[in-house]
Structures are given as structure tokens and as C-alpha cells.
BAROKE-210337 format. One record per residue (C-alpha): x negated, z, y negated. Coordinates in steps of 0.001 Angstrom, whole numbers, padded with zeros to 6 digits, always signed. Each point is the difference from the previous one (the first is absolute). Example, Ala and Ser with C-alpha at 12.3 -4.5 7.8 and 13.67 -1.06 7.14 Angstrom:
REM BAROKE-210337
-012300+007800+004500;-001370-000660-003440;
REM end
This chain:
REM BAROKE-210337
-104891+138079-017159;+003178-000943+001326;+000527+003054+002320;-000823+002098-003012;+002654-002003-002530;+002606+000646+002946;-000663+003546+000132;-000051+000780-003002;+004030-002371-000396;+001437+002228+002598;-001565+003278-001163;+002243-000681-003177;+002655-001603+001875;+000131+003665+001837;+000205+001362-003533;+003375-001637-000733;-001784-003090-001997;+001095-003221+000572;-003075-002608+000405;-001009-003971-000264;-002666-002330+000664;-001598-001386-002744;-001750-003629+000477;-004004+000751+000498;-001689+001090-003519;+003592-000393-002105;+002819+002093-000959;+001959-003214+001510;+003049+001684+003016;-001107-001882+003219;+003143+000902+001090;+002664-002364+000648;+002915+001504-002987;-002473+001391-001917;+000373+003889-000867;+003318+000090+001553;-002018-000620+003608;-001219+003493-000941;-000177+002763+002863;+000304+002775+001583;-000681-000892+003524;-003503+000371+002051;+000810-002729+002411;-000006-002302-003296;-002866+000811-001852;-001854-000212+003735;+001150-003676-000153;-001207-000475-003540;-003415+002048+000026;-000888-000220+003785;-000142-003895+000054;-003351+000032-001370;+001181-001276-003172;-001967+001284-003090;+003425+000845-001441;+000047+003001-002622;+002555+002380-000468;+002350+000744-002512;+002805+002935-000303;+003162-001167-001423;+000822+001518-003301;+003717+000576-001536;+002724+002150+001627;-001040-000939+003368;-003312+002460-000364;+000591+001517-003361;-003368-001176-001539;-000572-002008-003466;-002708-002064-000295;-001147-000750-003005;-002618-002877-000495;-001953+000056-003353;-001333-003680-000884;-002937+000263-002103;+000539-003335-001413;+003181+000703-000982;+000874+000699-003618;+001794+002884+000511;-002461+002767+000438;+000200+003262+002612;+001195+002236-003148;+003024-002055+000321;+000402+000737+003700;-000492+003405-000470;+002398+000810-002578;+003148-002040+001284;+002620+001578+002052;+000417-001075+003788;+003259+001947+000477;+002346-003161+001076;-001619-001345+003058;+000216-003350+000708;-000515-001466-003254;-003600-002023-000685;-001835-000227-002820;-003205-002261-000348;-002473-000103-003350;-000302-004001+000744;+001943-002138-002284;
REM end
């Protein structure tokens, strides 16, 4: 698995996106500063995913990659109608449906 997960970090890494560990089944960074450890270099993510560490990958999301991740909560009140109608024009800014 792990030779796959490393792969699979460097194949985006070669696509200009900037990637983590996560801790073993978790969105938890393994990394030492979190999503700022974030990156772009194969030597890296060969010391993170070819340690035989079940670690998963993540991509880094702001201006760093240019993605937006959006996580719905289905137990939160606010419902994916909400999501879908607001405007995500000012990056930067987060917005959660728990009170």
C-alpha cells in the first residue's frame, strides 16, 4: 500500500500540487507544522510514504494549489442547499454550519 500512496503523492507533486501525510485512517497532518510542511519535493514524500508508514496523502488546498475543498457535514444544521448557493469569491475566509 505504501509504495502505491507514495506514487500516487509524487505523481501530484509532479503536477504542481503541494502534498502531506495524514496520520493512518484520519484527516489528522502527520507532518511536523501541519499544512504548512506541505510539498513539492520527491525526496520528501519518499521519506514520508517510503518508511513503510501507512500514512495517507493529502494535497494542500488554498493559494498554494488553487483547490477549495469543501466538506459537507451531514449532521450539521446547515444543509448542502446552503453550500451550494453561497459565494466562495474571497478566499481565505471559513464558514462552518456548527454553532
Amino acid at each position: 500500500m505504501t509504495a502505491s500512496v507514495l506514487q500516487h503523492a509524487q505523481t501530484y507533486q509532479t503536477r504542481g500540487w503541494p502534498v502531506l501525510p495524514l496520520k493512518p485512517r484520519s484527516k489528522v497532518p502527520a507532518a511536523a507544522h501541519g499544512v504548512h510542511s506541505a510539498s513539492l519535493d520527491p525526496g520528501q514524500a519518499t521519506q514520508w510514504w517510503g518508511n513503510g508508514v501507512a500514512y495517507g496523502v493529502a494535497v494542500a488546498c488554498g493559494s498554494v494549489s488553487g483547490f477549495f475543498a469543501l466538506d459537507v457535514d451531514p449532521r450539521a444544521p446547515i444543509t448542502l442547499k446552503y453550500w451550494t448557493t453561497k459565494d466562495f469569491s474571497e478566499r481565505g475566509s471559513t464558514t462552518t454550519g456548527r454553532p
